[in-house]
NUVO-571168 format. One line per field, with one value per residue: x, y, z of N, C-alpha, C in turn; residue number from 1. Coordinates in pm, whole numbers, plus 50000, padded with zeros to 5 digits. Layout:
nX <- [X,...]
nY <- [Y,...]
nZ <- [Z,...]
caX <- [X,...]
caY <- [Y,...]
caZ <- [Z,...]
cX <- [X,...]
cY <- [Y,...]
cZ <- [Z,...]
pos <- [NUM,...]
END
This chain:
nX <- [02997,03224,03545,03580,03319,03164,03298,03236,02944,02945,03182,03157,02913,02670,02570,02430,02439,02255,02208,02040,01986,01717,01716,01657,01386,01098,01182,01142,01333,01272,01236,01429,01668,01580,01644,01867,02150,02241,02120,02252,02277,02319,02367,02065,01895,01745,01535,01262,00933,00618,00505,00785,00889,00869,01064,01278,01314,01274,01439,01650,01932,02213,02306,02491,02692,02738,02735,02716,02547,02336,02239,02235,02026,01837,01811,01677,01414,01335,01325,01124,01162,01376,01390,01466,01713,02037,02254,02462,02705,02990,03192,03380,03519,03592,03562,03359,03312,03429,03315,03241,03140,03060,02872,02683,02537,02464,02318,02072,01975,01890,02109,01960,02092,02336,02696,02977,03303,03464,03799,04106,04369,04213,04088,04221,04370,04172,04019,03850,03684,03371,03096,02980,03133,03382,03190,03160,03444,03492,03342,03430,03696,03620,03558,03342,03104,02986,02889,02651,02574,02319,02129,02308,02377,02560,02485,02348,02107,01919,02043,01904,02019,01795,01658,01779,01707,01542,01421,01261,01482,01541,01286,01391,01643,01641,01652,01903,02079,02392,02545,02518,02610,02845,03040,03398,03408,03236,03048,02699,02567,02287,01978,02029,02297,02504,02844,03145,03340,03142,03122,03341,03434,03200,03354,03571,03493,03355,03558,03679,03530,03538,03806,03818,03636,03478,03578,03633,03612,03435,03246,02915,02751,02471,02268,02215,02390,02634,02588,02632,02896,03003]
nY <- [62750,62653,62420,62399,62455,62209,62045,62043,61997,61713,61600,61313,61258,61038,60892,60889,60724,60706,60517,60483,60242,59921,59754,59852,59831,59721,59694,59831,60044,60310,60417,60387,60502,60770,60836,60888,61121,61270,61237,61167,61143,60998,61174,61141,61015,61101,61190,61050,60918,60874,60614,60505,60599,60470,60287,60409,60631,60976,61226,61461,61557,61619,61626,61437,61494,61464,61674,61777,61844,61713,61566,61807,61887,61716,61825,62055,62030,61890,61990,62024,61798,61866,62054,62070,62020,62085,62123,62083,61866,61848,61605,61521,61542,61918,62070,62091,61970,62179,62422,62500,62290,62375,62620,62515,62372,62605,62710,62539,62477,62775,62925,62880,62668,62603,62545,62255,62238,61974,61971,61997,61837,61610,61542,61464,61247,61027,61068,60847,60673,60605,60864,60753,60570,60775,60947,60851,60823,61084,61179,60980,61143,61359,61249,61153,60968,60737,60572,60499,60266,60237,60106,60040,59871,59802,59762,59508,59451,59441,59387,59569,59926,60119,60026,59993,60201,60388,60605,60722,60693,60756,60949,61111,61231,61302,61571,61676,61466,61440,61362,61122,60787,60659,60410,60425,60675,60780,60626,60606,60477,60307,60116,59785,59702,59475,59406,59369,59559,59756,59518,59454,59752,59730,59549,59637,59865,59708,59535,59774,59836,59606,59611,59868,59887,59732,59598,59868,60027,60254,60199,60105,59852,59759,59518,59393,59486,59401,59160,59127,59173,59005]
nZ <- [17588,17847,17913,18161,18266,18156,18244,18551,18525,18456,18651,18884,18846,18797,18503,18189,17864,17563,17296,16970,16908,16829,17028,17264,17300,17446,17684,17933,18059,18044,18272,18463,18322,18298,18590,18619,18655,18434,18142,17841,17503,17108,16836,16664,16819,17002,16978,17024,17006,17188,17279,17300,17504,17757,17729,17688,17772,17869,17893,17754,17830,17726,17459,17197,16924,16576,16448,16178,15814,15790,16043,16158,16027,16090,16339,16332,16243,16466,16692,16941,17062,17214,17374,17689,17661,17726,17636,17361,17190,16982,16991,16730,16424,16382,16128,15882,15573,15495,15671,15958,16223,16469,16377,16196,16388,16519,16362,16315,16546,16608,16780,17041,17181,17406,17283,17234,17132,17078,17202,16939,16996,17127,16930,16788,16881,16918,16650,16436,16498,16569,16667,16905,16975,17033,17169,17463,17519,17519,17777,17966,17974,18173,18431,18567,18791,18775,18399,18238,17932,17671,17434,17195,16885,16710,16486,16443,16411,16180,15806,15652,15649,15761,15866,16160,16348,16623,16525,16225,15983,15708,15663,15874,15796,15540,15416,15372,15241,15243,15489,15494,15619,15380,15195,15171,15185,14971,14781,14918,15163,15194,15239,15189,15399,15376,15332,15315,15382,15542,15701,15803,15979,16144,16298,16423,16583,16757,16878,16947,17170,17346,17447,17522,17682,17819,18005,18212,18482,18533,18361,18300,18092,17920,17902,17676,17505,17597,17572,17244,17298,17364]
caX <- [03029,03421,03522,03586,03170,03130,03337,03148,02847,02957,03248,03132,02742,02550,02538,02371,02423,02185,02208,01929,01959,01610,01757,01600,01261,01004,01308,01114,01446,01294,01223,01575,01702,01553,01674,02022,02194,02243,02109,02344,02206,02389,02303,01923,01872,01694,01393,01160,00809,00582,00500,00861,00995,00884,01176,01416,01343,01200,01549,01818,02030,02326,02327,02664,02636,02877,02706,02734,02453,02258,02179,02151,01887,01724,01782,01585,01311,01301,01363,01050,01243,01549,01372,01551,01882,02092,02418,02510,02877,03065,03286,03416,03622,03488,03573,03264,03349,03503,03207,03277,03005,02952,02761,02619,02459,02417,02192,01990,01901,01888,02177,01881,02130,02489,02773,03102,03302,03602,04003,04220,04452,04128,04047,04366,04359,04029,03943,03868,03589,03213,03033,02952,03294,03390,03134,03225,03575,03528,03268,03549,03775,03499,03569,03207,03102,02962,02875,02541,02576,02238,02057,02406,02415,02669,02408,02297,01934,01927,02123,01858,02029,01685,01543,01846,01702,01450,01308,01263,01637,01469,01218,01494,01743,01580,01666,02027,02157,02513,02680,02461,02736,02927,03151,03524,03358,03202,02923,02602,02536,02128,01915,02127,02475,02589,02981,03247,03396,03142,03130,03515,03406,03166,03372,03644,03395,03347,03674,03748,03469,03584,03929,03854,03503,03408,03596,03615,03526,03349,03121,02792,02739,02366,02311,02182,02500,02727,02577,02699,03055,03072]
caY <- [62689,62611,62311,62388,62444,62091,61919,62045,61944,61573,61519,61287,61253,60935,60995,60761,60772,60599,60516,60456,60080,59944,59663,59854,59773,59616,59652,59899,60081,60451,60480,60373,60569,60915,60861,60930,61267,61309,61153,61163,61124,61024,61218,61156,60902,61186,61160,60877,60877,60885,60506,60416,60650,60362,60187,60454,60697,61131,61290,61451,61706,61649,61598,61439,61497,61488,61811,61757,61903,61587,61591,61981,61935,61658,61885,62174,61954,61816,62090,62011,61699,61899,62186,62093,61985,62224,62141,61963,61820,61775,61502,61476,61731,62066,62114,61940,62021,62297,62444,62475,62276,62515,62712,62398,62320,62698,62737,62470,62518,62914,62952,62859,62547,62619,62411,62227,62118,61926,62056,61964,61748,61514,61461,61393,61119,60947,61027,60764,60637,60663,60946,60653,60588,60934,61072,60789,60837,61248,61169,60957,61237,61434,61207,61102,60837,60578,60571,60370,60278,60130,60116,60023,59727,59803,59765,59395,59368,59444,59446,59755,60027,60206,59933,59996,60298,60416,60687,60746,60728,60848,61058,61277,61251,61326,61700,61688,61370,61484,61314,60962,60655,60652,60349,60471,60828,60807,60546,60650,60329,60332,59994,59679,59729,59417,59467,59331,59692,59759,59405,59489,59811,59720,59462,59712,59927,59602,59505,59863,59871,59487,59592,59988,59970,59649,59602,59950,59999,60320,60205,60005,59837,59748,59403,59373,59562,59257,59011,59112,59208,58807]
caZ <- [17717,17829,17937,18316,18290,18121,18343,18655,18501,18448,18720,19005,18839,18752,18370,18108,17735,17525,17174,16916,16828,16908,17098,17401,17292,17542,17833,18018,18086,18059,18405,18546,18206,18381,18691,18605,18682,18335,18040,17747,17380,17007,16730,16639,16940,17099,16904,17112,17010,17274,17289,17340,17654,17873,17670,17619,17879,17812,17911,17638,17923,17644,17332,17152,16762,16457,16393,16049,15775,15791,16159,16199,15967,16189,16449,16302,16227,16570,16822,17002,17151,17296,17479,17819,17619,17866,17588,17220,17205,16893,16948,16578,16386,16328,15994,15830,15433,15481,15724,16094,16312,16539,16256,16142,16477,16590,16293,16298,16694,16612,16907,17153,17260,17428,17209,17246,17044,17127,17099,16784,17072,17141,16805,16680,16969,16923,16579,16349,16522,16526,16736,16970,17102,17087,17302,17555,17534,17624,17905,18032,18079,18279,18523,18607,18896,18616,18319,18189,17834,17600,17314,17094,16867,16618,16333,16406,16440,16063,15695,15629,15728,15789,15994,16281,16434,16637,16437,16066,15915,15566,15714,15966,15715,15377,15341,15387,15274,15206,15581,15535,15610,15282,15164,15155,15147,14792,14765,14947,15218,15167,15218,15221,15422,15383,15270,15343,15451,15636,15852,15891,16003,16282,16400,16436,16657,16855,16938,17034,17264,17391,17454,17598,17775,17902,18207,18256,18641,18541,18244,18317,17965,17937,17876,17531,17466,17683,17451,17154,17258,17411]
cX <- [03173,03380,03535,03422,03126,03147,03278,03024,02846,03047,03142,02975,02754,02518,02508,02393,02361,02180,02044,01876,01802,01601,01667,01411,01143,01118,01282,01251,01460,01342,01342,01643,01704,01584,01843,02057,02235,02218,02138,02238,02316,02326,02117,01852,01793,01552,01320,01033,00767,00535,00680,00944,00939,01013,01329,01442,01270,01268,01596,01858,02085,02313,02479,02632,02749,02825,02716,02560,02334,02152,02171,02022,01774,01662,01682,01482,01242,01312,01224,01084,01363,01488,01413,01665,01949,02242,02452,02690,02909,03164,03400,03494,03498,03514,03469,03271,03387,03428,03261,03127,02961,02846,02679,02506,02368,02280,02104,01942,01841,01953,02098,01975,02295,02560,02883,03137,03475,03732,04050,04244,04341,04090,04140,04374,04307,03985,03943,03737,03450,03172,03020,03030,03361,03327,03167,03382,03562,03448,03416,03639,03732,03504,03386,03202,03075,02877,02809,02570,02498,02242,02227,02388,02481,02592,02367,02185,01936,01984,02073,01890,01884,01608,01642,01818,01561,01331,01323,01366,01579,01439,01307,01590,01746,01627,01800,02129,02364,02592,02582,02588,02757,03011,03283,03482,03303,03046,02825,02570,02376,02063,02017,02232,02515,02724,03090,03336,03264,03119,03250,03497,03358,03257,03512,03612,03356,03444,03704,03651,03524,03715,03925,03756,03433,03430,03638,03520,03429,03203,03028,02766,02543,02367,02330,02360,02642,02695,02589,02860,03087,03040]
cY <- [62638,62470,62330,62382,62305,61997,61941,61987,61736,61522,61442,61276,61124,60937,60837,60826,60688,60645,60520,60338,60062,59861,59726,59871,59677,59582,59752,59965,60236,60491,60494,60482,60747,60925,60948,61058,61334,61228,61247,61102,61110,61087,61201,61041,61006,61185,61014,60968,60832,60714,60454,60500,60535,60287,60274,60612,60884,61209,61313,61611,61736,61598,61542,61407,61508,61616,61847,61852,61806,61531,61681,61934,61866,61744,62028,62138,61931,61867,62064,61913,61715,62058,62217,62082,62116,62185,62059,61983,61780,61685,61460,61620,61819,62124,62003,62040,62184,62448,62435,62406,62323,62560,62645,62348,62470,62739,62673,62506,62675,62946,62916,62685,62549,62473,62394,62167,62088,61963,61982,61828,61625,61438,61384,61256,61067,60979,60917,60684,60682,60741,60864,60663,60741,61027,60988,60797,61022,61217,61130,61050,61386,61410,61212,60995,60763,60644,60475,60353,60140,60193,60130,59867,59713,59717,59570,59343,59349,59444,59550,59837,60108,60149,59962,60045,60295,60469,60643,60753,60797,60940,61220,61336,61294,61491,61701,61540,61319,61410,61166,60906,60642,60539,60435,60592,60863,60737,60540,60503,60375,60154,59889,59733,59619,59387,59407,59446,59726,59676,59440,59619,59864,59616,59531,59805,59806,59575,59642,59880,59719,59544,59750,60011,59838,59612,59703,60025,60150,60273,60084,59962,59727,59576,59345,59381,59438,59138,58998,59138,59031,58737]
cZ <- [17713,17884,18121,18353,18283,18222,18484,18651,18485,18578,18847,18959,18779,18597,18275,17965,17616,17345,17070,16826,16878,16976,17299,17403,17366,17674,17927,18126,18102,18209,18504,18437,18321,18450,18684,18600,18586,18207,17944,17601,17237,16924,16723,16722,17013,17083,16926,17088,17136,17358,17342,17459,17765,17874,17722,17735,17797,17833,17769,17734,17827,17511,17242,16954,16713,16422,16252,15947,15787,15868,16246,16169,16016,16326,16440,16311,16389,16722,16929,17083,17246,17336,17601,17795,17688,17722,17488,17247,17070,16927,16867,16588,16367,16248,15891,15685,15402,15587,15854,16170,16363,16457,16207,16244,16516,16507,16258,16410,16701,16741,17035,17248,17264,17345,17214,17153,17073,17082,17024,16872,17119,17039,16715,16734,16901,16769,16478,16386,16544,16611,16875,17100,17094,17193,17424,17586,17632,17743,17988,18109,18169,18365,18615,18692,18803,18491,18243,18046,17766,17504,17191,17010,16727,16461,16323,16382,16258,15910,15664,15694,15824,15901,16141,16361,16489,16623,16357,16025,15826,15574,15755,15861,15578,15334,15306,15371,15276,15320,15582,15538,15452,15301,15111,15080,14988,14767,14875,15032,15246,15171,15337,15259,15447,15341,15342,15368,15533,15776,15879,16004,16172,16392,16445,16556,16805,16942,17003,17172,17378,17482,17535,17761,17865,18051,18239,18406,18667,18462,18323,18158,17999,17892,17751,17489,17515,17601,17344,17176,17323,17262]
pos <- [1,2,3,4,5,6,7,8,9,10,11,12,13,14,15,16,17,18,19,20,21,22,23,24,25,26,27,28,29,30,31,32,33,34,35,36,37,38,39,40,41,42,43,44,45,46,47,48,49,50,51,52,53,54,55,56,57,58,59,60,61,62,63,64,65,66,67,68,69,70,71,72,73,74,75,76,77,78,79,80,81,82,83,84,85,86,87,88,89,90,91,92,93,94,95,96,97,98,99,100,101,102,103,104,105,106,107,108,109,110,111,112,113,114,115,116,117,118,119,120,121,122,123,124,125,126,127,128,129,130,131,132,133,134,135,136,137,138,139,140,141,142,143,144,145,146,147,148,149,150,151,152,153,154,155,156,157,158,159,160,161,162,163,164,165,166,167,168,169,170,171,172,173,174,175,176,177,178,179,180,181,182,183,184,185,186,187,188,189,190,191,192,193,194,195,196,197,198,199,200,201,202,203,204,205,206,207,208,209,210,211,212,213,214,215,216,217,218,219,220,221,222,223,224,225,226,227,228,229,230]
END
């Protein structure tokens, strides 16, 4: 898919992109969630158990992934959750160890799911940051009417990594652990993340969202999400 296709598909729509903190827990938020003219998905945020789409909503139109081996391999696993996904988005670079994502995503989906993956000149911009703000940053230049944005909480509910998410971290992630969060790309972040690199980290992720997205007169920031950036 080009991008003149993409951007038809997003300019001027209603578009929601929901993370997989579980901060949207008991906020009965599916139902407004679905309404939206496009619901947006990060990486393995797509995967809602049937108990929590009241929460989190039963949409994934788009998919936005690091496409990495880690969360192909969730995505192989989990293709029964992205049967209407109309489109995955890399975001990130597309040189994942020497590996192009495309190939990384095309063969986990078996090509059954059109894929983008963002130009050199975007990434060079924007990279450095997490999938998160990246896929919000390209929506952005889609030029979309608004832009809902939940289920983020920059890793506070928990120090267990594993406890942050909505699914199984272990579980999705167990075949392929080769792209888990790494300290300064070497040391395996598993369990406890309490660190003094990575609290710098998130609060780095904070401030950029403080300073790019909050009074942004397109973004809707959910509330949960407003009460940690105050």
């Amino acid at each position: 898919m080009n991008i003149e296709s993409i951007r038809k598909l997003f300019e001027n729509k209603k578009v929601c992109l929901i993370g997989p903190a579980k901060n949207l827990i008991g906020s009965n938020e599916g139902e407004n969630i679905d309404k939206y003219d496009l619901v947006c998905r990060v990486n393995s945020s797509y995967i809602i158990e049937k108990q929590l789409r009241k929460d989190y909503g039963s949409r994934t139109d788009v998919l936005f992934s690091a496409s990495n081996f880690t969360v192909s391999s969730a995505v192989k696993n989990n293709m029964k959750y992205l049967k209407k996904c109309k489109l995955i988005i890399n975001p990130n670079d597309k040189d994942i160890h020497g590996t192009l994502a495309c190939d990384i995503m095309n063969k986990a989906t078996n090509n059954s799911i059109p894929f983008y993956q963002v130009d050199d000149n975007f990434f060079i911009k924007n990279g450095g940051y997490n999938t998160g703000i990246s896929s919000i940053l390209f929506i952005l230049t889609l030029n979309p009417e608004k832009l809902y944005v939940a289920g983020f909480d920059f890793y506070k509910a928990s120090v267990n990594l594993e406890e942050n998410y909505i699914f199984n971290h272990e579980k999705e992630y167990k075949d392929d652990p080769r792209n888990l969060p790494k300290i300064k790309k070497s040391l395996l972040i598993k369990g406890n993340i309490k660190s003094d690199y990575w609290d710098n980290y998130q609060n780095k992720i904070i401030n950029f969202f403080k300073n790019n997205f909050l009074n942004n007169e397109k973004i809707i920031l959910h509330k949960n999400v407003l009460q940690i950036l105050s």
